[in-house]
N, C-alpha and C positions, 0 to 999 in steps of 0.2 A: 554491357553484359554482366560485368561482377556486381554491379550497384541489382540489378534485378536476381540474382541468385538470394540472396536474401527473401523478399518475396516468395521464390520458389521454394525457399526450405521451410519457411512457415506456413505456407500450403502443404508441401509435402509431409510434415510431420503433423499436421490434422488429419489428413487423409491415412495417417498408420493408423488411426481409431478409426475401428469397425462403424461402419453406419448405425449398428445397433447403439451405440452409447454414443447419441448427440451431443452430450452435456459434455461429457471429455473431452469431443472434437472441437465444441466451442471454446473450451478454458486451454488448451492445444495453442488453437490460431490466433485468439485472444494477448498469450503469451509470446509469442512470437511478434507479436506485435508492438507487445510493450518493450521486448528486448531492443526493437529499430527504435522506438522513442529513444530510451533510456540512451543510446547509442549515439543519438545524434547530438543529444543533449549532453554529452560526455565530451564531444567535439568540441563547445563553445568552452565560456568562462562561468558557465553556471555552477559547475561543481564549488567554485573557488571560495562562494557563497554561500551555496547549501547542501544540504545533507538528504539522501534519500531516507525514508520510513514506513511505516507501514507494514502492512502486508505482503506487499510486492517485494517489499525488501527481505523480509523472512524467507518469500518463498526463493528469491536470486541470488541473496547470501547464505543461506543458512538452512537450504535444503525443506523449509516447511512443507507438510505434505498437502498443506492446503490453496487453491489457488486464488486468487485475489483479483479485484473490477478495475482499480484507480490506479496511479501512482500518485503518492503523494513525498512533500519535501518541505523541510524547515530552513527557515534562515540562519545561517550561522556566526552573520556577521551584525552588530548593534547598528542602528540607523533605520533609516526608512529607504524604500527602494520598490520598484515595481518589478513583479516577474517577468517579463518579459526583458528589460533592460541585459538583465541574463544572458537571457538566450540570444543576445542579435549579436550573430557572430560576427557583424562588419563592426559592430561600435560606433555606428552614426549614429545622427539626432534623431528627432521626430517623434511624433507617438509614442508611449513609454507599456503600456501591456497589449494593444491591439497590434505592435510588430512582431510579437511572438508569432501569430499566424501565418504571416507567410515566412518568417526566418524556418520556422521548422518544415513548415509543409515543402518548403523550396527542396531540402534537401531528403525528406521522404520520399518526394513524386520522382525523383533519381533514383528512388529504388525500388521502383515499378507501381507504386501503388497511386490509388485515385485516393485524394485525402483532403481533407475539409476542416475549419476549425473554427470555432463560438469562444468568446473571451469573454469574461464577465468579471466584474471586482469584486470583491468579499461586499456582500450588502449588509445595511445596517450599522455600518464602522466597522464588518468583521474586517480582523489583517488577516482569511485567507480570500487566498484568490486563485480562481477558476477557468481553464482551459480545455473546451468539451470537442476532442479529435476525433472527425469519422472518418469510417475506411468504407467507399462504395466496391461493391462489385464482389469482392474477396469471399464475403458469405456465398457465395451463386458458385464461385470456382473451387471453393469447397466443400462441395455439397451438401452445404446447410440452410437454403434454403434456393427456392426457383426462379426466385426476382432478381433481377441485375442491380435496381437500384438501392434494395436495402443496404443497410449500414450497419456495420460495429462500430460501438462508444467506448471512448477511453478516455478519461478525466482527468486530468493533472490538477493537484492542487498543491499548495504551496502558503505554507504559514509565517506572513511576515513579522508576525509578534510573538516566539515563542516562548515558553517558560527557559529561564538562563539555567544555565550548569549542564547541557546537554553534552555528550563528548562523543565524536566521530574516527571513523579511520578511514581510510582509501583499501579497496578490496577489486581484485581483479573478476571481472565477469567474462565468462566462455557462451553464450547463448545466442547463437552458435559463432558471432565473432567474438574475438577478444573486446575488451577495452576495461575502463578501469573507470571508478566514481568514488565519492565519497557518501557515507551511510553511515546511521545512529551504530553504537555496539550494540553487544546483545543486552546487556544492563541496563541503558539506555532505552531501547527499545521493549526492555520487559518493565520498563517505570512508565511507559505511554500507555501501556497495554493495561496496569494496574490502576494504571487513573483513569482508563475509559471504565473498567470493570466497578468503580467504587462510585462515579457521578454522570456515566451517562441514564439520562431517565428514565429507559427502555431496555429490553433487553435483548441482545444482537447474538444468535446464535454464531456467530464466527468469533466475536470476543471469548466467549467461554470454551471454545476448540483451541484458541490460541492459547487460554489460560490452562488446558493439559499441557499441551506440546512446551511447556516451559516449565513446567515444573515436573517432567518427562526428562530432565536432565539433556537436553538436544546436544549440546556439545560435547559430552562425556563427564559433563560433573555438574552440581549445583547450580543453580543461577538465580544472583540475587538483583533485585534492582539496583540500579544508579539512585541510590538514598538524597540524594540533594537537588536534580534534575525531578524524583514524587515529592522532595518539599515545595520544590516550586510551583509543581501542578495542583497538590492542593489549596497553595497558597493562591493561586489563579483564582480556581474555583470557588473557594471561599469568598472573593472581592466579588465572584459574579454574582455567586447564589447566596448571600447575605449572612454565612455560615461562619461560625468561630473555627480560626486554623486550629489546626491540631497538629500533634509530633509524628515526622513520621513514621518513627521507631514503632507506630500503633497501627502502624496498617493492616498488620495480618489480623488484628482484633475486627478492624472497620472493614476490612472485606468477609468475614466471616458473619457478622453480623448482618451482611448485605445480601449474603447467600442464604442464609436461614430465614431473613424476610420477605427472599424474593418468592411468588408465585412464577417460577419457572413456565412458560406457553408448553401445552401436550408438542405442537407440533416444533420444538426449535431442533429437533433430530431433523427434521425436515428441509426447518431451513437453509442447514448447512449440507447436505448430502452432494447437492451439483456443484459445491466448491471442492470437493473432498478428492483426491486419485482412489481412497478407498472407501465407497460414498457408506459402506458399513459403520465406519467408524462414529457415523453418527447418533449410533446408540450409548455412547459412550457419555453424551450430555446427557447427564443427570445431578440435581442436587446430591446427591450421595457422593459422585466422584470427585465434585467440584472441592465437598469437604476434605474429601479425603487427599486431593492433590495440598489443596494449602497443610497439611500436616504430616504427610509425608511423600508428598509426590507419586505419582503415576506415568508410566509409560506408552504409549500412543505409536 
């Protein structure tokens, strides 16, 4: 009965959004759902190894007001190793990332839920690697949608080769049970955020939301990168994309430069509006703001 209360509070707290605003309800149940991942995952020995990031983590640690699709998670220890190894809370042999599936799912379906899971390795020689969880049913008792069998996705991935100098801490999470994990800091995680903004080839209107909300002073003061953990990620991307490294001490030059070159899409307010709690705020992506946060910050 207590392993299914779970279950019932992540329905329950989709169903407090009005029927009129789906997209809330979705990012609601959504979360709630990643909180049981997170959760179970917190159970085994996988924290001992890696570090939560991302998105998810902004929005679990550090109150972002925006909400996030994946979890994702870096290695934190040197060597090679499969993700899954992690997660098998017995510690047997066998199989090294296809026993991630049932190790997790075993102790999901104990908490009411029908769940399913796709493994996949980092293709190509990528070190990430890919765990794609569904949940049947949950959408239908949530009233988002009329089918029993559709499914919500949720993707774990997990970086077995990251850039070094990364630094973590262990932080307590309340959603809605306790437990505790470890996760990038905020420096840390605003030096991932600054190397997605400077070489990814695209551009992702959730990156440029996150770049207010950080230079928004989110904790009550300043926030600068993890200066050695962006030397490593330009150093990375240099070896991939054939480019001379550069100091990092010039980043605010080479993202500034990246934002006066960029043709910003009319619709990237758009994009981000169903991640948002206040899907307004998506007017706030514009090249002007973007300027104006790298030189003196904005608040969000």
């Amino acid at each position: 009965m207590e392993c299914c209360m779970l279950k019932e509070e992540a329905i329950y707290r989709a169903m407090q959004v009005p029927d009129s605003i789906p997209n809330l309800r979705m990012n609601v149940l959504r979360e709630g759902l990643q909180a049981t991942i997170l959760k179970v995952m917190s159970e085994g020995i996988f924290f001992d190894n890696h570090s939560f990031m991302g998105g998810c983590a902004l929005r679990f640690l550090f109150r972002h007001q925006r909400f996030s699709e994946d979890l994702n998670f870096s290695k934190t220890r040197k060597g090679f190793y499969r993700f899954s190894e992690d997660l098998d809370f017995e510690q047997t042999g066998g199989e090294s990332l296809h026993r991630l599936a049932p190790n997790i799912i075993k102790k999901v379906e104990k908490m009411g839920y029908s769940v399913s899971a796709k493994c996949s390795p980092g293709v190509s020689g990528s070190p990430v690697e890919k765990v794609k969880m569904q949940f049947a049913g949950i959408l239908k008792e949530a009233r988002l949608s009329n089918m029993s069998d559709q499914k919500i996705s949720i993707i774990l991935e997990s970086d077995s080769n990251p850039p070094p100098f990364q630094k973590s801490e262990t932080s307590l999470i309340q959603s809605p049970e306790q437990f505790t994990l470890r996760h990038h800091d905020l420096p840390t995680l605003m030096a991932g955020k600054v190397a997605a903004l400077l070489f990814r080839p695209f551009v992702k209107g959730r990156d440029w939301y996150d770049w207010l909300w950080y230079c928004g002073k989110p904790e009550g003061v300043p926030v600068e990168p993890n200066n050695a953990y962006l030397q490593a990620c330009i150093k990375q991307n240099a070896r991939i994309a054939g480019f001379v490294e550069w100091d990092v001490q010039d980043w605010k030059n080479k993202l500034r430069e990246k934002i006066e070159k960029t043709d910003f899409p009319s619709d990237i307010s758009e994009q981000i509006r169903k991640y948002l709690e206040k899907p307004e705020e998506g007017v706030l992506l514009s090249k002007e703001n973007f300027l104006a946060a790298l030189e003196e910050g904005v608040t969000i």
